[in-house]
N, C-alpha and C positions, 0 to 999 in steps of 0.2 A: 771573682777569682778567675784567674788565666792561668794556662798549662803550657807551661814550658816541658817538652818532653827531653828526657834522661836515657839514657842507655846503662840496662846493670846490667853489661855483659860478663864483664870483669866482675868477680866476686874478690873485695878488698883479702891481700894474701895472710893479712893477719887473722880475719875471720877464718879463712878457709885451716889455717892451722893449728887456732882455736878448738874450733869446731869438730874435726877431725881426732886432736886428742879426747875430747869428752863425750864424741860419737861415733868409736870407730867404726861398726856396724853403718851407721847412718840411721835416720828417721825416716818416716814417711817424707815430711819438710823436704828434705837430706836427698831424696832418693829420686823424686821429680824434678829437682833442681837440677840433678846428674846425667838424669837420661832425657829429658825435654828442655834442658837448658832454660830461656827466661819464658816461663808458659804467658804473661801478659804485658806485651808492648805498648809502653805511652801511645805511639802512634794510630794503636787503633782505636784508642777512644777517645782520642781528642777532639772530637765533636760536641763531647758532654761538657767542654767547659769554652766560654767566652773567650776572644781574642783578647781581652784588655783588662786590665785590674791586677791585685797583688797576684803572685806567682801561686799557682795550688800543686799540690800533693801532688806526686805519681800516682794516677788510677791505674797504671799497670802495678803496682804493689799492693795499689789499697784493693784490687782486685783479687789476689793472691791472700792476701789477709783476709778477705771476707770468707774466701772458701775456705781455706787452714781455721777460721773461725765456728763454722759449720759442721769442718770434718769432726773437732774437739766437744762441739754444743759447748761454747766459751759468751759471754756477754761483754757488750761494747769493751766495758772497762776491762774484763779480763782479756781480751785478745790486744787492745793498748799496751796491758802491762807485756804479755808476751812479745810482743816486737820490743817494747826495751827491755827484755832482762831475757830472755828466750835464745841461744845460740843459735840453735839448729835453724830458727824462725831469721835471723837475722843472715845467715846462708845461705838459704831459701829466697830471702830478697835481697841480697847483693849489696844487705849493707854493712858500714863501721861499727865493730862492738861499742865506740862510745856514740853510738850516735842513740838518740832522746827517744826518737820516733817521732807520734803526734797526738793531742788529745783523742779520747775515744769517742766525741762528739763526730766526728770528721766522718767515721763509718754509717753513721746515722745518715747523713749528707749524701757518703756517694750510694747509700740503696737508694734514695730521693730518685736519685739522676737515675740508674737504674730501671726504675719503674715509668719513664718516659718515651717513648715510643717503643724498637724490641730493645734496646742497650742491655738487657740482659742475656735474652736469644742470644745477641752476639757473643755473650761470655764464654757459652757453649758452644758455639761455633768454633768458635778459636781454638779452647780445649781441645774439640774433636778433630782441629787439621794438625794441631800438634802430635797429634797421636797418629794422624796418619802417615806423618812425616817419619817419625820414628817407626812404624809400622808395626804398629799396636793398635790398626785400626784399617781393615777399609769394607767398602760395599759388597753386596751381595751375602752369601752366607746366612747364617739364623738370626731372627729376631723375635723377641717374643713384647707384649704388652699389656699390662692390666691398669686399672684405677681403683682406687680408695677414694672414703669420704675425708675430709678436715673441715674442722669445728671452727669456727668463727671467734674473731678473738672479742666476742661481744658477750655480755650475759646473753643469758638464754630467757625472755620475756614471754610471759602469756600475753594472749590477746590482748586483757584488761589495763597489765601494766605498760605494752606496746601504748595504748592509746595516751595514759596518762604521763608516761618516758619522754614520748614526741612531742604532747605539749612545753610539757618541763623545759626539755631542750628548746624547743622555738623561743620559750619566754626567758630563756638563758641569754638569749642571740641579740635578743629582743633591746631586754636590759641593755648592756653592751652596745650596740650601736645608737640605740634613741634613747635612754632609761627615761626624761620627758616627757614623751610620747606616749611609752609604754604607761609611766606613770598616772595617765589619768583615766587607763582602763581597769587597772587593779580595784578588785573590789572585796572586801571582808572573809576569810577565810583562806585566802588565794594562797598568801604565804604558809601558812599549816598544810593545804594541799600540794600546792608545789615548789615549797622551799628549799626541800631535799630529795632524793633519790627515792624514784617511785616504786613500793617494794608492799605486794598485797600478795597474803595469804588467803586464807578463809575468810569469803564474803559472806555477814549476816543475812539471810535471806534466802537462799539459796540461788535460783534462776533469777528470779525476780530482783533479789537485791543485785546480783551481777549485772544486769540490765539498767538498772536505775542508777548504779554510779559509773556506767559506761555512757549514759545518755548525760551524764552533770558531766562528763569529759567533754561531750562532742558540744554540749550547751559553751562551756565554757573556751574552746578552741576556735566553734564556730563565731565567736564574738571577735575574738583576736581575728581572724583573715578577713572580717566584713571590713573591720576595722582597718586594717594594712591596704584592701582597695578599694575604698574609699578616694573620692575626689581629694580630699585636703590633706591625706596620708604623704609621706616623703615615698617615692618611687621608687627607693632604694631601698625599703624595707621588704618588696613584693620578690627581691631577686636573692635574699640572706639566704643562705640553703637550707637552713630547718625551718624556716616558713615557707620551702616547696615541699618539705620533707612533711612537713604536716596536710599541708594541701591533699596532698595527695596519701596519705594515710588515709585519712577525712573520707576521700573518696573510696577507699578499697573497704572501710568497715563502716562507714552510714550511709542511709538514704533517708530520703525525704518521705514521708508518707503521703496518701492522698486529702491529709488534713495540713500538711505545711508543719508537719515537727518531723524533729531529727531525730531517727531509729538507729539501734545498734543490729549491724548486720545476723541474721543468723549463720553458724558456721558454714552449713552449707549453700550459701550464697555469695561466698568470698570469690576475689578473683583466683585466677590459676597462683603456683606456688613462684611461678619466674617471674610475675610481673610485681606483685604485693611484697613489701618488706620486711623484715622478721627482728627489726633494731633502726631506730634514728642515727645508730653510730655508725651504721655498716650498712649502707643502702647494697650493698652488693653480695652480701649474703642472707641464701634463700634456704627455705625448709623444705627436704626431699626425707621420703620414706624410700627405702630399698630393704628387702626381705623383713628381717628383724630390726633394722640400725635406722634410729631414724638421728638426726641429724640439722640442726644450721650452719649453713655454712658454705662450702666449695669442692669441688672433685679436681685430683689432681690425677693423669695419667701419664706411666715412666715408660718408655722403650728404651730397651734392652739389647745388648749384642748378645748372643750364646754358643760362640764356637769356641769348640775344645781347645786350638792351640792359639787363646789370644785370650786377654783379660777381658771381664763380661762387665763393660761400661754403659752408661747410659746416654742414649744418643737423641732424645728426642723427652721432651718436657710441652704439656697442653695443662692449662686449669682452666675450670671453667666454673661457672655456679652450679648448685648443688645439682639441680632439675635435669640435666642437660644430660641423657642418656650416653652411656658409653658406647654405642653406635654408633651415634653422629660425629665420633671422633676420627674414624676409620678413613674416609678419604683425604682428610686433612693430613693425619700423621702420615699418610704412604705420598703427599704431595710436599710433604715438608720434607721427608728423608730421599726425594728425588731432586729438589731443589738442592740437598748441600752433598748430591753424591753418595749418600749413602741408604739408596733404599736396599731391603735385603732381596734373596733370592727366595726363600719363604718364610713368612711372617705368622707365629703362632699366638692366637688370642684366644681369649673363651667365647662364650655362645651368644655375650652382650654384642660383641662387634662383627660377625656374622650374618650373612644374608648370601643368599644365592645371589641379589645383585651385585654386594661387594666382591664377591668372588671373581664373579665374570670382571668387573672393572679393574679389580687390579692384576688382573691377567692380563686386559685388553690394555692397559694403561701403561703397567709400568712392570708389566711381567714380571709378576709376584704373586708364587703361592701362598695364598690367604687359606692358613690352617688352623681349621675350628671347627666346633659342633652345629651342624644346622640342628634349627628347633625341629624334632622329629614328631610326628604323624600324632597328635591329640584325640582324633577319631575314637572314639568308641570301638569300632571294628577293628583297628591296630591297638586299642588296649585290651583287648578281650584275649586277640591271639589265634582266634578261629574264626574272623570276618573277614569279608574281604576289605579289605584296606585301597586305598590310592596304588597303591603300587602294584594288587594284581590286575590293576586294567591296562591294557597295550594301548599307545595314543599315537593315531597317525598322523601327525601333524599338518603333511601334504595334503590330504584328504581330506581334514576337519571332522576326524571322528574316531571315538573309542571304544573298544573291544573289551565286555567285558569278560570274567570269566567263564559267563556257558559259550559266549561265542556269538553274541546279540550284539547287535551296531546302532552308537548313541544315535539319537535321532536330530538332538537341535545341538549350536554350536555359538557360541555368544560371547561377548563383555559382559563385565560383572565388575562391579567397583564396592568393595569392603571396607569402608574405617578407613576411605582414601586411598586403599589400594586397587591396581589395578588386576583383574583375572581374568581367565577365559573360564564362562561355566559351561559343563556338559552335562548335557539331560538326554535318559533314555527312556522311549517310547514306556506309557504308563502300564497300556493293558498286558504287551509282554511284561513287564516287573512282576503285577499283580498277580500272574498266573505263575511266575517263576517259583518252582522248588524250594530254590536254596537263599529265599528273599529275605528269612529271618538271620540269615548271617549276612547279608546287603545291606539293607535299611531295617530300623525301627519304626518306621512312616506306617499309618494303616490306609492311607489312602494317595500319597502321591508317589512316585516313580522315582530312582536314585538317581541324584546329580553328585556331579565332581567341579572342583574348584580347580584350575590348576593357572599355574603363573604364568603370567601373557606371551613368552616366547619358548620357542623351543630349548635354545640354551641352558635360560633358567631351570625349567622342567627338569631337563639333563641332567646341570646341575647338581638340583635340590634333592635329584633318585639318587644317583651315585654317591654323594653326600652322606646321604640317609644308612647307604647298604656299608660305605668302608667304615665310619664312625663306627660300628659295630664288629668289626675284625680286629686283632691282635698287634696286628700289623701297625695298623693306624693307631692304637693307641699308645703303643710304644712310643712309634712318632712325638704322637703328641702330647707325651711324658714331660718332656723338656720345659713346657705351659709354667710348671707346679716353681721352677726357678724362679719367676718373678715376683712368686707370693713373698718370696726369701729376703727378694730386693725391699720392698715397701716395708717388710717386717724390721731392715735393719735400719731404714730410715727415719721409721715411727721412732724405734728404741735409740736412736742416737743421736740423730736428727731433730726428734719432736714433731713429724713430721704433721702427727693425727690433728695439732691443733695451729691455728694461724696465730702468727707472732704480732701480724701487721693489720689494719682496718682496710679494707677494697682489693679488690681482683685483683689491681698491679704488682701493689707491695707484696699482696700471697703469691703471686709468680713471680717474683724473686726469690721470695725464701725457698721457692718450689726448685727453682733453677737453681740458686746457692747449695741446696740441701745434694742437688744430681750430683754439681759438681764436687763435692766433699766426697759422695760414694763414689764416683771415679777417683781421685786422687788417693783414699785409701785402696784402694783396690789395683789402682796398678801400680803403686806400691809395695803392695805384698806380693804381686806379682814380679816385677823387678828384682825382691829379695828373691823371691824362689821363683822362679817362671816354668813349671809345672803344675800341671792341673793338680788341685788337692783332692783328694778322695777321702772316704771315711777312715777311720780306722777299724778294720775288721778285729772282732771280738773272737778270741781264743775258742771259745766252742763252736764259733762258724768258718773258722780257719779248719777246725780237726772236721766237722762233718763235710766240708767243702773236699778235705782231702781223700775222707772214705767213700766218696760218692761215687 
């Protein structure tokens, strides 16, 4: 299929006069068409389809459709139907009321293309210069960002049925390419165990029986890959992907014992949660615990604009799998919104993306106030409320030495490496501690001298005090009020969007819906913005109007 690109600059005048009568108001559709003119040009994604072959579709429409798709949570065939019978939708992309449209398979097709190197990214890109064009968008100013989890659009398997799913599926594959081959491995039973979909409740036995028909799995899989490389095996069976997908299953829950048979792992000797699978259908989604919610699946995180006189669109979209801490998202996102022009002036997140070194970096980087909670003082002595804590010691840092509060000078001055991090520790002379007064609000130690941890430069140090002391003023928290908006954003995504559960199998396709789902919440929103371009506020309640006025 080749792309011939179109221009719908011209909205055909009967559409527009159509449309106009049965919408005088206008629509969302209606309203972005008005003030951003054509939001997606053939030209810029005409990369996605071959020089040669029949003519295809405008992916600048089928573009526009996919989001208007999103905005409504519509499916294939219902957003089909809407481009042919839908006015406002047919306005919105510049086409003839008689005209057919295209089958709803077509949508399926361009998320394909989509999900192949960023071709999504750039949807969003595009969006965001259209908006900056009209100027309903530009850098600096507020930004805020959080993540949620999304559930994987796979069932949710125990271990036991993981192991026996993964066979299923290999011996699925199996069939299908060689069924001859496979044919003279099968052996009595096979079919009753893996004929159909692998679905174990309560195992007779308890430990034991769980054990014993996890070990008739690994018996019977282990048969199939001796088998597949094998000298006289076809070599194309070794490369099928649920005969890697098993392979290595195999490896993440058996081992061999010191007698040469195959054991079923105990839990806690699994590998890590990012690297072991959680589904033969979705090697890309992992099993992560966070607080209460636990989860398979993917994190998706949204930035946010948040200044008063402009619509609060989303300008940056990251997913990733489950494991993958909200931290490590922070130099990415502030590298991404510098690369397209729009990093803010200060950027508010919670306590997950946080660190006295992010701080400093996107200072030093892309000068951007990174507003958020440092993790505050866990010490005993700062929970108690009458010890001394880290912060009533004075640290000279010229010097290489701290003061604490009778006025005693640490004695040694050192590196210190924790959980991979790095510190500087400070120790003070033991026999002054020992004899010091006020030692039982210092240390709990009954025999060594109080040390400090503190982080390897001065900066950070700085930092991490100052940090510590405004997070707890009024001031700052007002500030950092503004945070509680984006809870609002993901809320309205889950509920309209569907955001909480993936539609598609593997990382790419969930980052399209991730990206499709932003772009729907932009386009209703500056939409509503467009109809009324005033910030909305609550509606105040009659008895807090009168006590407001006798105050």
């Amino acid at each position: 299929m080749s792309l011939r690109p179109k221009s719908y600059q011209r909205i055909p005048a009967k559409t527009v006069r159509t449309a106009r009568a049965a919408c005088p108001k206008g629509t969302p559709a209606m309203l972005i068409r008005d003030r951003l003119d054509v939001l997606f040009e053939d030209e810029e994604f005409a990369s996605l389809y071959p020089a040669d072959g029949r003519p295809g579709l405008s992916p600048g429409q089928l573009a526009l459709v996919s989001v208007l798709q999103f905005a409504e949570d519509l499916s294939d065939r219902q957003a089909a139907d809407a481009v042919r019978t839908r006015i406002d939708w047919k306005y919105a992309l510049g086409m003839e009321l008689d005209d057919a449209g295209f089958d709803y398979s077509v949508l399926c097709e361009f998320r394909a293309r989509l999900a192949e190197g960023d071709a999504a990214d750039r949807l969003l890109t595009v969006m965001l210069e259209r908006l900056v064009e009209a100027g309903l968008l530009k850098s600096g100013g507020r930004q805020r960002t959080d993540a949620t989890h999304v559930m994987a659009a796979v069932r949710t398997l125990s271990r036991l049925e993981l192991a026996g799913e993964t066979l299923r599926a290999a011996l699925e594959e199996l069939a299908e390419a060689d069924g001859d081959w496979l044919l003279e491995l099968i052996e009595p039973e096979r079919d009753k165990r893996y004929g159909r979909k692998i679905e174990i409740g309560k195992v007779p036995g308890g430990k034991a029986g769980v054990n014993a028909l996890a070990e008739t799995f690994g018996r019977d899989g282990q048969k199939i890959l001796i088998a597949a490389w094998a000298p006289q095996a076809p070599p194309r069976l070794r490369t099928l992907p649920q005969v890697e997908i098993l392979r290595q299953v195999w490896v993440h829950h058996y081992y061999w014992d010191p007698r040469g048979r195959l054991r079923w792992r105990d839990g806690h000797a699994l590998p890590p949660a990012h690297l072991r699978f959680d589904s033969p259908y979705d090697t890309d989604a992992h099993y992560c615990v966070k607080r209460d919610t636990a989860w398979s699946g993917y994190r998706v995180h949204l930035t946010e604009t948040c200044d008063t006189d402009r619509p609060e669109v989303v300008i940056h979209v990251a997913t990733t799998i489950a494991p993958v801490q909200d931290g490590e998202l922070t130099e990415q996102i502030h590298d991404d919104l510098a690369d397209a022009r729009l990093a803010p002036a200060e950027h508010v997140v919670d306590a997950a993306y946080t660190t006295p070194a992010r701080i400093e970096r996107a200072r030093r980087v892309h000068g951007i106030t990174l507003l958020g909670p440092v993790v505050p003082d866990h010490s005993h002595q700062a929970k108690s409320g009458g010890g001394f804590d880290k912060s009533a010691f004075a640290v000279d840092w010229d010097n290489e030495q701290a003061t604490c509060p009778r006025g005693q000078l640490s004695r040694n001055w050192g590196p210190l490496r924790i959980d991979g991090h790095d510190y500087i520790q400070v120790r003070f002379d033991k026999a002054t501690c020992l004899a010091c007064p006020d030692r039982p609000q210092c240390t709990t130690s009954a025999t060594r001298p109080r040390a400090l941890a503190l982080l390897p430069t001065r900066e950070l140090h700085e930092i991490q005090t100052r940090n510590r002391l405004d997070q707890q003023t009024e001031d700052w928290q007002q500030r950092y009020a503004i945070r509680a908006g984006i809870e609002a954003t993901i809320s309205q995504n889950v509920r309209t969007c569907g955001l909480r559960r993936s539609r598609y199998r593997g990382l790419a396709r969930t980052h399209v819906q991730h990206v499709l789902t932003a772009l729907a919440c932009n386009l209703t929103r500056v939409a509503d913005w467009i109809a009324q371009p005033t910030t909305s506020r609550r509606r105040s309640t009659r008895f807090h109007s009168l006590c407001t006025a006798t105050a």
